[in-house]
N, C-alpha and C positions, 0 to 999 in steps of 0.2 A: 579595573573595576572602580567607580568613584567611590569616595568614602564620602558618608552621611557623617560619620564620630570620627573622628582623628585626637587620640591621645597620645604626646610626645615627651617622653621624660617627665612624668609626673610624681611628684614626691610628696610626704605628708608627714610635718614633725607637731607632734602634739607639744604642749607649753609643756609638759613633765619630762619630755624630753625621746618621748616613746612614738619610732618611727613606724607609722604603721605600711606608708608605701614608699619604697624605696627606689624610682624608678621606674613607671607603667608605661609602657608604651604600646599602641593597639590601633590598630586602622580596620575601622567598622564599616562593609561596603554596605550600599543604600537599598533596602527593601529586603534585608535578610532578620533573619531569628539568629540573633550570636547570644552564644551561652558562656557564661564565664562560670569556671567552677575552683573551687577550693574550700581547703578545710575551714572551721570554722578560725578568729580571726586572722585572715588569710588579709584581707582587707576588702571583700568584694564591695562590704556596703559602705565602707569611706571612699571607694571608688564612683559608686553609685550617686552618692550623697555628693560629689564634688562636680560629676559632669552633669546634676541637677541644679546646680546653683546654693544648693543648701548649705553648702559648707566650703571654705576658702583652702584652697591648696599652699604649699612652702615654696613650690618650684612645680616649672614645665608647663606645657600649652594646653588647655584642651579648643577647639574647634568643632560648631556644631553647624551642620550643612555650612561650612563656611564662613562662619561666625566664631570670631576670637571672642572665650568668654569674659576672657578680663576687659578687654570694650564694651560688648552689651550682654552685659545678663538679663538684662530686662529684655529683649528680644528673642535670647533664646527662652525662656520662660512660656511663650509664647508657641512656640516650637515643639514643645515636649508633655509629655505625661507622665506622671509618676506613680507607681504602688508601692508602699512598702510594705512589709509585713503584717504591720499591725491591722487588725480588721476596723470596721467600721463601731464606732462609738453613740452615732445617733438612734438609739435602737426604740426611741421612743417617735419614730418620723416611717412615714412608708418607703418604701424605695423608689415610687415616682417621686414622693415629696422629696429625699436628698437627690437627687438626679436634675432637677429643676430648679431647686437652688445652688448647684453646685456647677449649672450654665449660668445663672443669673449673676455668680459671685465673677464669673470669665465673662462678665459683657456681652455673654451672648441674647440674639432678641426672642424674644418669649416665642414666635412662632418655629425658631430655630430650636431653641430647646426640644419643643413639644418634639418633632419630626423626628431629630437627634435623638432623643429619649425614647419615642416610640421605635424606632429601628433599631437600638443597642438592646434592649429589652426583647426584640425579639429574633436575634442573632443570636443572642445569650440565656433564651430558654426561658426569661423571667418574666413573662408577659403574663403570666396567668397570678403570679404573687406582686406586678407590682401596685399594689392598692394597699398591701397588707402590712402590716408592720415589722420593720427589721429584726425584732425580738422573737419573733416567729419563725425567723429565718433561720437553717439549717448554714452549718460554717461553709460548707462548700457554693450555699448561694449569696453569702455573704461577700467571699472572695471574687465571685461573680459580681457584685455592683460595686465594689471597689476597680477593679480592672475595667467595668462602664464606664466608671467615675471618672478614670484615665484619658479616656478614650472621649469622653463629652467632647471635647473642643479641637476633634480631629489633628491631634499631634501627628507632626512627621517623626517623631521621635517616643517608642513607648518602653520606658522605664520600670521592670517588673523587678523584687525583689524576694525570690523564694514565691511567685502565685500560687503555687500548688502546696506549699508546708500544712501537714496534717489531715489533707483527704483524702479521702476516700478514692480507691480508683476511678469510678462511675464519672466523680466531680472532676477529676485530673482530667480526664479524658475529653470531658466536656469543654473546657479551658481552655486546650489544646487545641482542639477543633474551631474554639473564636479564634484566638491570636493567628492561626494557619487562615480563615477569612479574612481578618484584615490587614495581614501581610501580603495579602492577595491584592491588596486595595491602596497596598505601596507603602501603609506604614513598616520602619525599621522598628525590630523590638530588641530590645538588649534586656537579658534575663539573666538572673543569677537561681541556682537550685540546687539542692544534696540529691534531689533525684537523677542520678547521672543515666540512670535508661531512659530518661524523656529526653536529657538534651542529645542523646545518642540519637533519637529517632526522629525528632524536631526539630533540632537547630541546623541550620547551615553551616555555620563557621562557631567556632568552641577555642577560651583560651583556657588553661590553666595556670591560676598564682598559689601563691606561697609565701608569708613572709613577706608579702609587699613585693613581689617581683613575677614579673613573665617567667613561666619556667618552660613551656610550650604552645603554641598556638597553630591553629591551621581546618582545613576541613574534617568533620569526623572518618567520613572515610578513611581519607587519606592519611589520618594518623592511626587508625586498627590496624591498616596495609604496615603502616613503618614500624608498629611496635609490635607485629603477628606473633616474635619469639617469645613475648611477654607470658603466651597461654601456652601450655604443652600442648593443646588440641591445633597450634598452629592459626588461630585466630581470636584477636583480641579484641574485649571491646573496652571503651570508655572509660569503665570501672577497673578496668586489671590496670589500665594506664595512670589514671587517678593515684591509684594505692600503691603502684611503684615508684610514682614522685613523692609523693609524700613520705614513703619509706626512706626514699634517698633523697631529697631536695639538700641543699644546705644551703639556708641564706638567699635561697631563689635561684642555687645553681646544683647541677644533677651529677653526683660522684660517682 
């Protein structure tokens, strides 16, 4: 299967001296939903933050559809989309009005925006608010024109961090259902989440880190099959697997 992401030995020494990734390595195939999971500073978001361009790795490759980052970041920039946690800050702007400047900032041409805008808007349920102003917006619709915002300039690559942290099911749900549409539509999404029954149910391919290291990776099925012992019912999911490594991981290795 080709990989869209290819990460090879990637490491990250902060100037204090505090290794956050120790070694990543992970081959992302092209047009899937891959979930990385771990506890909190596991490293997801210096992982995240490094295959965006945002931040400089110490060691190791990453490669994006084929594109070595340390030759052109400015092309893969190009390539990708990005959400991170934080919600939207413009709360005194409508959600067409950030949606249209936030093509116009990526070069795109004003009749492209509009098109682009009016079809992300109504994939994503936000067509009846977007006139209205972000400050009126409920957080669940908020995370929704963040992940548009993503999405405006048609990346082969969409970079979610935690989308769904803090709603509601109804909003999860709804989120869920865009990213499964435009994975449909060929974009790769790489998502990081503590909610492990969504990427149980929605991702294709799932790793788990720890401490900066791979401690297991592979399909989710295919890993409840291998750790089934995990549950006395004889069938595991995601979550019994999660809280057994982390119970035992050491150092990014399982004792």
């Amino acid at each position: 299967m080709e990989s869209i992401l290819s990460i090879k030995e990637v490491k990250k020494v902060y100037k204090d001296g505090t290794c956050a990734l120790k070694g990543i390595s992970l081959e992302v195939p092209k047009g899937c939903i891959y979930g990385l999971l771990g506890p909190n500073g596991a490293g997801k978001t210096t992982l995240i933050s490094i295959m965006t361009t945002l931040l400089s790795k110490t060691e190791g490759k990453v490669y994006v559809d084929g594109i070595d980052l340390d030759n052109a970041p400015d092309t893969i920039r190009k390539l990708i989309g990005v959400t991170f946690q934080e919600s939207i800050n413009e709360r005194d702007l409508t959600g067409m009005e950030i949606l249209i400047s936030h093509g116009a900032l990526y070069g795109m041409r004003a009749g492209e925006v509009a098109k682009r805008t009016e079809d992300m808007l109504n994939m994503m349920g936000l067509s009846d608010v977007a006139n209205k102003y972000v400050n009126t917006y409920s957080g669940g619709m908020r995370r929704r024109l963040e992940i548009i915002k993503g999405m405006m300039t048609e990346p082969t690559v969409l970079f979610l961090d935690e989308p769904t942290l803090g709603l509601d099911p109804q909003s999860r749900h709804q989120i869920w259902n865009f990213l499964k549409e435009i994975k449909k539509k060929g974009t790769t999404i790489f998502v990081t989440s503590h909610y492990i029954d969504e990427i149980e149910r929605n991702a294709d391919h799932v790793a788990f880190i720890d401490r900066g290291k791979v401690i297991e990776q592979g399909v989710p099925s295919t890993l409840t099959d291998k750790y089934s012992k995990l549950n006395s019912e004889g069938k595991s999911t995601l979550e019994d697997i999660f809280l057994y490594f982390i119970e035992h991981s050491k150092g990014g290795t399982i004792e």
